[in-house]
KEVEX-823924 format. One line per 5 residues: number of its first residue (from 0); their letters; for each residue x, y, z of N, C-alpha, C. Coordinates in nm, 2 decimals, m for minus. Atoms other than C-alpha are relative to their C-alpha. Example, Ala and Ser with C-alpha at 12.3 -4.5 7.8 and 13.67 -1.06 7.14 Angstrom:
<atoms>
0> as> 0.09:m0.12:0.00:1.23:m0.45:0.78:0.09:0.12:0.00  m0.09:m0.11:0.00:1.37:m0.11:0.71:m0.08:0.11:0.08 $
</atoms>
This chain:
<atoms>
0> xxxxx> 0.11:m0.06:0.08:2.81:m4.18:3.15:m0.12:0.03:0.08  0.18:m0.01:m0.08:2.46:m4.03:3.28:m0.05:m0.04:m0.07  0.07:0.07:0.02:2.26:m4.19:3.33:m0.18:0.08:m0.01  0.09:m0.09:m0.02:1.85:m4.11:3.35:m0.02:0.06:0.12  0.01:m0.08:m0.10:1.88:m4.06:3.74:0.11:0.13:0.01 $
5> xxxxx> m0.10:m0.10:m0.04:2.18:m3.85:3.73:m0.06:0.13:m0.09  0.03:m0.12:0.07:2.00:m3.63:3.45:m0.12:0.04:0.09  0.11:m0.07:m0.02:1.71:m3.57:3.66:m0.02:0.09:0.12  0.01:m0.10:m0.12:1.70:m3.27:3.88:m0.05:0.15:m0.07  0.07:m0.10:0.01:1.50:m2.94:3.88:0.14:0.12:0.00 $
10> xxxxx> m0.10:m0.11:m0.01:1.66:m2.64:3.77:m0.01:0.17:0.09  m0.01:m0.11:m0.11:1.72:m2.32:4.04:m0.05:0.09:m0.03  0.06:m0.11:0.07:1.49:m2.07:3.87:0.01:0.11:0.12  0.02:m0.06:m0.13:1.48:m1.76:4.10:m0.15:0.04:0.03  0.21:0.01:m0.11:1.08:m1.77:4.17:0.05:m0.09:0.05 $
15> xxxxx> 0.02:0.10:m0.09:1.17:m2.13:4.27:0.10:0.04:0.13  m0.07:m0.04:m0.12:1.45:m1.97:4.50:m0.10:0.02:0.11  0.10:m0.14:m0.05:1.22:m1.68:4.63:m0.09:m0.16:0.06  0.08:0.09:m0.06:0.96:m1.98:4.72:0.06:m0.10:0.11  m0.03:0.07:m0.11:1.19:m2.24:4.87:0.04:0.10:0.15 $
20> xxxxx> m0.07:m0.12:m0.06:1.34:m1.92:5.07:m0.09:m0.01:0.16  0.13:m0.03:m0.06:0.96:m1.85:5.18:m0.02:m0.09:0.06  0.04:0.08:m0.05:0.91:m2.17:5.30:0.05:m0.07:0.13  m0.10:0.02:m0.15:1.19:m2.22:5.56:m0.02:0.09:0.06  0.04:m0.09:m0.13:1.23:m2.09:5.86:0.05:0.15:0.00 $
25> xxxxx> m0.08:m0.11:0.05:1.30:m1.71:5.84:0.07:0.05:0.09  m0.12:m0.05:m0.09:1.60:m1.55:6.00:m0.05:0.06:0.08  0.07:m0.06:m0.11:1.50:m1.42:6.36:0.09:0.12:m0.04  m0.01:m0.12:m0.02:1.60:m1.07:6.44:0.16:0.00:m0.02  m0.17:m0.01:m0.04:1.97:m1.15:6.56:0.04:m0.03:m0.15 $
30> xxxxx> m0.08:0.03:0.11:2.08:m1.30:6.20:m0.07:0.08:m0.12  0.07:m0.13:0.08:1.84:m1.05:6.00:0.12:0.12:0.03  m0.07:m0.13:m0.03:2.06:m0.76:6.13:0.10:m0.07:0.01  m0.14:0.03:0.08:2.39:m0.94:6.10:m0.01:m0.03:m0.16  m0.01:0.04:0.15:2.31:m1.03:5.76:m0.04:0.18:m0.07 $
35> xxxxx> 0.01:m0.09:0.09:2.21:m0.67:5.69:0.13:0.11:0.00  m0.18:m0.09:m0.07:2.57:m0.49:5.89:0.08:m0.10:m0.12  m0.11:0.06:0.07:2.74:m0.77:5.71:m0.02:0.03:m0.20  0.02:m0.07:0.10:2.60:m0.66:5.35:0.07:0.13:m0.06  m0.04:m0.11:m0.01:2.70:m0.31:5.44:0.16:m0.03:m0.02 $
40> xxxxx> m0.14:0.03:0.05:3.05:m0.45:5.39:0.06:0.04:m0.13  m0.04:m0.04:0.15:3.02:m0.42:5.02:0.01:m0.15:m0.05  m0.03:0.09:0.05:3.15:m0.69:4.79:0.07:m0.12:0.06  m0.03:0.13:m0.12:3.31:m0.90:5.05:m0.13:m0.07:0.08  0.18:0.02:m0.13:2.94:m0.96:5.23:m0.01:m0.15:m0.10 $
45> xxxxx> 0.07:0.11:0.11:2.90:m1.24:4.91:0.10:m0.12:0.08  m0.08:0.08:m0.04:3.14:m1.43:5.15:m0.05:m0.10:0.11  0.15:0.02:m0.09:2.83:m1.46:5.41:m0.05:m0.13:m0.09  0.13:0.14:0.06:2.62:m1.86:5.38:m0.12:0.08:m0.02  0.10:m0.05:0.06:2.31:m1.81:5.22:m0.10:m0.03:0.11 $
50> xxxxx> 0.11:m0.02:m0.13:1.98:m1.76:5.45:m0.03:m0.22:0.03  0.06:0.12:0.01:1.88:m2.14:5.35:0.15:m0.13:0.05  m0.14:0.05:m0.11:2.27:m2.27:5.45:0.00:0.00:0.15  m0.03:m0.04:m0.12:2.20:m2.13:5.77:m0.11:m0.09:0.09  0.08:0.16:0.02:1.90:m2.38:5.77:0.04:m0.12:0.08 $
55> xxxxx> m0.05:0.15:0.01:2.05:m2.65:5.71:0.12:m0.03:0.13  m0.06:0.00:m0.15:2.31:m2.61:5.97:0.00:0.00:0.11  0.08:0.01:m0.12:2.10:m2.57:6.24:m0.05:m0.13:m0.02  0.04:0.19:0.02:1.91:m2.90:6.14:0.09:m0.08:m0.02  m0.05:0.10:m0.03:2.19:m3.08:6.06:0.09:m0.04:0.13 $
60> xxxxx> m0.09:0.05:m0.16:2.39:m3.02:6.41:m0.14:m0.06:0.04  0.14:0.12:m0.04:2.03:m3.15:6.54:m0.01:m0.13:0.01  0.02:0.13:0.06:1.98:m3.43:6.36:0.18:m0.07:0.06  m0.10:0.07:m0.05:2.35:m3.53:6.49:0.00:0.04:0.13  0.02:m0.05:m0.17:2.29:m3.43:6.86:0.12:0.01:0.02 $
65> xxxxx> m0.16:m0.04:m0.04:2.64:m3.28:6.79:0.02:0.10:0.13  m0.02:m0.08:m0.11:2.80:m3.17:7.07:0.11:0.07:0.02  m0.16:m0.06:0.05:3.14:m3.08:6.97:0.01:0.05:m0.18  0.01:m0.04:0.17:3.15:m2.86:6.65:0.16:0.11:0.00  m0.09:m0.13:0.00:3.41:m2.67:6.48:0.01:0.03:m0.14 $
70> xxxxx> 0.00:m0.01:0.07:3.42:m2.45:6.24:0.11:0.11:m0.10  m0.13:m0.12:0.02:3.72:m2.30:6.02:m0.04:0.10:m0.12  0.03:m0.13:0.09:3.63:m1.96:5.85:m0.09:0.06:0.07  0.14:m0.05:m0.04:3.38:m1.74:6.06:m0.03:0.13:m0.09  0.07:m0.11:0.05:3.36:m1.44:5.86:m0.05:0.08:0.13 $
75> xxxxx> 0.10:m0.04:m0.14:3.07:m1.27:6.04:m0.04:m0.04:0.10  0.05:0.10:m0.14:2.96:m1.52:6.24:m0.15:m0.10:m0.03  0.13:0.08:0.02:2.62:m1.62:6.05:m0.03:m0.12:0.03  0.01:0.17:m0.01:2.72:m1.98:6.00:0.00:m0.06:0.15  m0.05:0.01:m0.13:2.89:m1.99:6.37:m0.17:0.03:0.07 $
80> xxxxx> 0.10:0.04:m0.08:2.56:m1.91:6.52:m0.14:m0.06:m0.04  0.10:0.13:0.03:2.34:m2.13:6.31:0.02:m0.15:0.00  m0.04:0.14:m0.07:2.56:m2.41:6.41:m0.02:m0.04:0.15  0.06:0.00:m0.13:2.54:m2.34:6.76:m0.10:0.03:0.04  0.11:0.05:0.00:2.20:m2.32:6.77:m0.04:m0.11:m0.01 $
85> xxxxx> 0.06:0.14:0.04:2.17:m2.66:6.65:0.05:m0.11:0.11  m0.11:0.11:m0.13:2.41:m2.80:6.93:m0.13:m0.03:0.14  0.02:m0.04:m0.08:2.29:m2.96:7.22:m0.03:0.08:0.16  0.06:m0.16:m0.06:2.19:m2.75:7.50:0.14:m0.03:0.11  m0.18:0.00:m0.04:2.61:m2.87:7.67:0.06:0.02:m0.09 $
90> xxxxx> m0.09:0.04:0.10:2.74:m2.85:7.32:0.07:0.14:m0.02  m0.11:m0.07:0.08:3.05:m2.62:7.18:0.04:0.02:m0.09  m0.02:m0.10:0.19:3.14:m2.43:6.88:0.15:0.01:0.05  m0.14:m0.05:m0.01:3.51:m2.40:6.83:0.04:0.17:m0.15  m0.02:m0.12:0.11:3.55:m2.07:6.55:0.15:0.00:m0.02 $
95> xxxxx> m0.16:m0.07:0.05:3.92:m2.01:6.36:m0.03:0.06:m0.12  0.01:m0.09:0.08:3.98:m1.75:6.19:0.15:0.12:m0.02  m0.10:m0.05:m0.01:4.20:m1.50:6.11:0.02:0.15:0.00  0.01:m0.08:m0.05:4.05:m1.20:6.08:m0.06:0.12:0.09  0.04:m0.06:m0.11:4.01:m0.95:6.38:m0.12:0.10:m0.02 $
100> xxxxx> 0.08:m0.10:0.05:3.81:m0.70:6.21:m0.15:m0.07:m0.05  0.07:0.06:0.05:3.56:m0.93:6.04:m0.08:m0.08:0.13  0.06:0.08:m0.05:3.50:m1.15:6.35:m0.01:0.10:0.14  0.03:m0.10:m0.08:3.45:m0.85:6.59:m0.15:0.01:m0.02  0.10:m0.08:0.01:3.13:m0.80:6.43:m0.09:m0.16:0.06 $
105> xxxxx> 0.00:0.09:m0.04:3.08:m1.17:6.50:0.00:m0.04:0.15  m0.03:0.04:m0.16:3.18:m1.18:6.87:m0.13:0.13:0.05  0.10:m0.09:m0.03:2.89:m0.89:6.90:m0.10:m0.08:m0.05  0.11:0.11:0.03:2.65:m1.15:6.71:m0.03:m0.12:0.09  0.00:0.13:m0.06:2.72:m1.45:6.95:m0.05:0.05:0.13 $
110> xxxxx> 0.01:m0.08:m0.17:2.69:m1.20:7.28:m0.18:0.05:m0.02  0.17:m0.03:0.03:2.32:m1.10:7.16:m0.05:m0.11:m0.03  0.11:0.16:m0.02:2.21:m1.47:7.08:0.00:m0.05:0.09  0.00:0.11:m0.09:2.30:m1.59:7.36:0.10:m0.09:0.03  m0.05:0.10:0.01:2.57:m1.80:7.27:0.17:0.03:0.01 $
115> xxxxx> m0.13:m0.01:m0.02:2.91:m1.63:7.38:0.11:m0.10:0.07  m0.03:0.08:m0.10:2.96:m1.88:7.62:0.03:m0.12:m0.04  m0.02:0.13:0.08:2.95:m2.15:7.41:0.06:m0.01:m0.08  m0.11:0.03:0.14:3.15:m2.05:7.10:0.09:0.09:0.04  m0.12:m0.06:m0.01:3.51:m2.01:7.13:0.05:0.03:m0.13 $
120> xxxxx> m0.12:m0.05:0.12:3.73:m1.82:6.87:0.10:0.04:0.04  m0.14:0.01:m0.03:4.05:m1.85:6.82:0.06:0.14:m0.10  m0.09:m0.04:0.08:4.24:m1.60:6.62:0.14:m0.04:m0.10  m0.12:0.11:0.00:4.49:m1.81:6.45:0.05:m0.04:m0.13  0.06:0.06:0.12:4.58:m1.97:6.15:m0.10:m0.20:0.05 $
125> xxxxx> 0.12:0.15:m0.06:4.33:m2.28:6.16:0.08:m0.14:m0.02  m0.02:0.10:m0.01:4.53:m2.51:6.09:0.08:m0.05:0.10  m0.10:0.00:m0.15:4.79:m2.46:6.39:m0.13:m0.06:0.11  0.13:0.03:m0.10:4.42:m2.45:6.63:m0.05:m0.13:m0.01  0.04:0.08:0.04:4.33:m2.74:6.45:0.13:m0.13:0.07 $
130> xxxxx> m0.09:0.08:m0.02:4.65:m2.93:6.52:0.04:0.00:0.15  m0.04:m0.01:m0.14:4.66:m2.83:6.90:m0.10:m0.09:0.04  0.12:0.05:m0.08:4.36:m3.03:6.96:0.04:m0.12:0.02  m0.06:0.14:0.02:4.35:m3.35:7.09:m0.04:m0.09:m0.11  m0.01:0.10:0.06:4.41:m3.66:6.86:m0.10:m0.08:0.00 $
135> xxxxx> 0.09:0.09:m0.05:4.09:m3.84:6.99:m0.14:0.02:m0.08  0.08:m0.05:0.10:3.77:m3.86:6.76:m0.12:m0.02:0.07  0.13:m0.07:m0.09:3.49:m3.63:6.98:m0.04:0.08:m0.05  0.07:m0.15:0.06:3.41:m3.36:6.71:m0.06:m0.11:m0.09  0.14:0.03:0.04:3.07:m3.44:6.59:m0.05:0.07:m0.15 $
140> xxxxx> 0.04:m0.08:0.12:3.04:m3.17:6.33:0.09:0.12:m0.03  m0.11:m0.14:0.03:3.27:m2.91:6.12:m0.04:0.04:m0.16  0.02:m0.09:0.10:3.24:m2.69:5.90:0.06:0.12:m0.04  m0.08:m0.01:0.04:3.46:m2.56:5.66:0.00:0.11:m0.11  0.06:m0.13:0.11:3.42:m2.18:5.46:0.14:0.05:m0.03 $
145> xxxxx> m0.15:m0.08:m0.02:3.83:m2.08:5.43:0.06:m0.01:m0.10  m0.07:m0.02:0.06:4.10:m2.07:5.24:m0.02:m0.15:m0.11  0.02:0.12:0.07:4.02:m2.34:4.93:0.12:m0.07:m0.01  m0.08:0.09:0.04:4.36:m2.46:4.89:0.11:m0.07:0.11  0.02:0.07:m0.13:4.36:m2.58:5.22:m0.05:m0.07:0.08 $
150> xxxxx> 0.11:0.07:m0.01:4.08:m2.79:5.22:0.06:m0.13:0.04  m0.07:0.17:m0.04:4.30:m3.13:5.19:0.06:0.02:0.18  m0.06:m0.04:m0.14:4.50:m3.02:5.52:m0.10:0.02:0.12  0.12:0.00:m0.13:4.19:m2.92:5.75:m0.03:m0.14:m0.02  0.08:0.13:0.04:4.06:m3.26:5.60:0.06:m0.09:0.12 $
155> xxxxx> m0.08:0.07:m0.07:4.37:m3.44:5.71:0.03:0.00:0.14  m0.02:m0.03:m0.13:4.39:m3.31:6.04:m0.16:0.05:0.10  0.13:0.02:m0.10:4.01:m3.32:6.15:m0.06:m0.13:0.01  0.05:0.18:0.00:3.93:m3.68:6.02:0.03:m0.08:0.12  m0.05:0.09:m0.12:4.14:m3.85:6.32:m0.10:0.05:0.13 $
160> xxxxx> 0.08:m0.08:m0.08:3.95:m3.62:6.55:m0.19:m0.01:0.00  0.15:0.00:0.01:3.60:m3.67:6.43:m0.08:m0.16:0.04  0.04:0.14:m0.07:3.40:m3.94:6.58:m0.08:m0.06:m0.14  0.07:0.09:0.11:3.22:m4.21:6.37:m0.15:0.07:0.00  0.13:m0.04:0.05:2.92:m4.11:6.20:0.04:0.15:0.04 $
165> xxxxx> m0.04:m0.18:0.06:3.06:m3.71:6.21:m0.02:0.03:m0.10  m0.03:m0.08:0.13:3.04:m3.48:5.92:0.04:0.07:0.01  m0.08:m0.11:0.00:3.28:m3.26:5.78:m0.11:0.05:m0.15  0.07:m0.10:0.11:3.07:m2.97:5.55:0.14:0.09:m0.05  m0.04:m0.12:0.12:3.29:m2.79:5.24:m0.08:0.09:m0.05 $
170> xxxxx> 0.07:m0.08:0.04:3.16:m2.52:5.18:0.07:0.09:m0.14  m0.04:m0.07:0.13:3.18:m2.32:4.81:0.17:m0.11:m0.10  m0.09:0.08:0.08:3.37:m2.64:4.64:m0.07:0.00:m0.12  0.02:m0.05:0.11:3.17:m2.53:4.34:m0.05:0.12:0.02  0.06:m0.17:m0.03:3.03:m2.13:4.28:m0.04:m0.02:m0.13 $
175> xxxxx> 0.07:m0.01:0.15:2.77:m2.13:4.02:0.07:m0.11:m0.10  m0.03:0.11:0.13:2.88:m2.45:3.82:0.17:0.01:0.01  m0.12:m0.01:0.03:3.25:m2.32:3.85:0.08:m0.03:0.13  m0.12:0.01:m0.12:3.54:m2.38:4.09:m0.02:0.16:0.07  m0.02:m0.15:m0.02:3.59:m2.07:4.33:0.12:m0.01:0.07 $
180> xxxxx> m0.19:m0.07:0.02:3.91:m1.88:4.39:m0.06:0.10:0.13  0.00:m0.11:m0.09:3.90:m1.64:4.73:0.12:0.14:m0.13  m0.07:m0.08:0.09:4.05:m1.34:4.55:0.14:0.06:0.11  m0.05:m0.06:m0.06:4.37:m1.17:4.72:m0.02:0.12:0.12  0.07:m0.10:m0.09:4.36:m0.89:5.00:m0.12:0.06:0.02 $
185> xxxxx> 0.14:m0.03:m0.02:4.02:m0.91:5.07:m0.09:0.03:m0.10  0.06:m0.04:0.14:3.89:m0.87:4.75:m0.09:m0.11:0.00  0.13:0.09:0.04:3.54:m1.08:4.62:0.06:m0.11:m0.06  m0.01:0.19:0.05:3.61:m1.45:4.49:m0.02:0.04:m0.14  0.07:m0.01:0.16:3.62:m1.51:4.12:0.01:m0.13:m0.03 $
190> xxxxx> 0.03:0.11:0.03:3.50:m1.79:3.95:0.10:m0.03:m0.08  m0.10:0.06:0.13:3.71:m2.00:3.69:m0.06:m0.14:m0.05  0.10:0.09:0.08:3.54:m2.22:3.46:0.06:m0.14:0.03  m0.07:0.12:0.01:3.61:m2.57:3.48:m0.08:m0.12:m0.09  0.06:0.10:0.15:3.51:m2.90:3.23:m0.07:m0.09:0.15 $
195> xxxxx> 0.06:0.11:m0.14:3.50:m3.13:3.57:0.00:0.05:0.16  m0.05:m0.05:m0.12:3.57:m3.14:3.92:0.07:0.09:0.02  m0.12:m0.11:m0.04:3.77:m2.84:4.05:0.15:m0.09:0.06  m0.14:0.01:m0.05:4.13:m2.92:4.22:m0.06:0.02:0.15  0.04:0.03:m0.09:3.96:m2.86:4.54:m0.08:m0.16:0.02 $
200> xxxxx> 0.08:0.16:m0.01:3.71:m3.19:4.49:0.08:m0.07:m0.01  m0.12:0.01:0.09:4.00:m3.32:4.31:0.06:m0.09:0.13  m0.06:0.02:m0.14:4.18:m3.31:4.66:m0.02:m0.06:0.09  0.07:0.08:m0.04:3.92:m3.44:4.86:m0.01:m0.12:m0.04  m0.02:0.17:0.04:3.92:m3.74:4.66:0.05:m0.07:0.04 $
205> xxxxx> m0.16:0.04:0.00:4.26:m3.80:4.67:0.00:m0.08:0.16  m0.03:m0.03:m0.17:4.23:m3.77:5.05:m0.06:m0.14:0.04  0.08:0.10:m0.03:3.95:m4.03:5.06:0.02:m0.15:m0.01  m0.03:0.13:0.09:4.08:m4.32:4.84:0.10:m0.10:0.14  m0.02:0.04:m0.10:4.14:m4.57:5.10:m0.03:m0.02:0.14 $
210> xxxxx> 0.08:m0.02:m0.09:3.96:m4.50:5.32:m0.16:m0.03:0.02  0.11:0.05:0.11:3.63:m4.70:5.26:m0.06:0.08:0.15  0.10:m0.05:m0.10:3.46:m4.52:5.61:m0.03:0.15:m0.05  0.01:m0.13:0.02:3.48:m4.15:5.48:m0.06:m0.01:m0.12  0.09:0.01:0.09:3.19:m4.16:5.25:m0.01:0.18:m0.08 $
215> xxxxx> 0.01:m0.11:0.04:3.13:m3.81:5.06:m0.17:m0.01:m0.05  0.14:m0.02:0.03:2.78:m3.64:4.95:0.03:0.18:m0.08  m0.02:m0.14:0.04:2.80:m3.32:4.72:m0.13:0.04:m0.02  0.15:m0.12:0.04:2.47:m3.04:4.77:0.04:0.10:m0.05  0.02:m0.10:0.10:2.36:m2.79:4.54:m0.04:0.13:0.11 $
220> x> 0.11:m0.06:m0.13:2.30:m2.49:4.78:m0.02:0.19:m0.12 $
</atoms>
């Protein structure tokens, strides 16, 4: 049952957006103009993290003086170079993905920041890339935008690999209050209402139970 803390939180008006927006740091040049080529996409662009995700991702590789990151979904690349930004100044990005077309515009985003050198992509399915790696737990930070019904499986096969005190980030395990669904051949995501948790969280759970070190934290973004 809620309680009074679990009822108390501010609701996401869009002036309060528009303001918190204003208040962060604003996208430099290089993710300004990927974010506006990646737009030009059309209805797939809503697949792009939000300016204020891109944030957060930089601060939190920071705040973990991660040095080993990986991240399965690049899309364009936004997230991928607001992660590697945050790395320190030896640290690595690993990128999987799958498509060539999408992460082209991406591998031209990473070569203008500066950071070709440091993030590798793979072409691949992610969970193969994921499974080639070693066994040993040196990844610091991951981050996870892909296929939702493959969430448990990256889970399972990055946990052994991630060092103590790591974080793994799900991204879009709710969309507006609802579960989200990638839609088929490239098509925009659609929502599907749900009463509780989705079957993605669901999964995650599942995953955790027994596991008393792998703590969870769900943000509103």
């Amino acid at each position: 049952m809620a309680g009074p803390m679990q009822e108390k939180f501010t609701a996401l008006t869009p002036a309060l957006y528009a303001y918190l927006v204003a208040h962060n740091p604003p996208p430099d040049p290089v993710l300004r103009d990927l974010a506006a080529e990646t737009a030009a996409l059309g209805p797939i662009s809503l697949m792009q993290i939000a300016v204020e995700q891109g944030v957060f991702l930089t601060f939190l590789a920071r705040v973990l003086g991660a040095r080993r990151a990986v991240e399965i979904g690049t899309f364009t690349g936004y997230s991928a170079i607001s992660i590697a930004r945050g790395l320190v100044p030896d640290g690595t990005l690993l990128c999987c993905d799958l498509n060539e077309e999408w992460t082209a515009i991406a591998r031209r985003y990473f070569a203008r920041a500066g950071l070709a050198e440091r993030i590798t992509l793979r072409i691949a399915p992610a969970i193969e890339t994921v499974r080639a790696l070693p066994r040993t737990p040196e990844i610091d930070l991951v981050f996870i935008d892909a296929d939702k019904t493959g969430y448990r499986a990256y889970y399972e096969e990055i946990l052994p690999r991630l060092r103590p005190g790591g974080v793994i980030g799900f991204d879009n395990v709710l969309w507006g209050g609802s579960e989200r669904h990638v839609g088929r051949h490239g098509r925009p995501p659609r929502a599907q209402r749900l009463p509780r948790a989705g079957p993605a969280r669901r999964r995650g759970d599942a995953a955790r139970r027994g596991r008393p070190h792998a703590g969870a934290q769900a943000l509103s973004f």
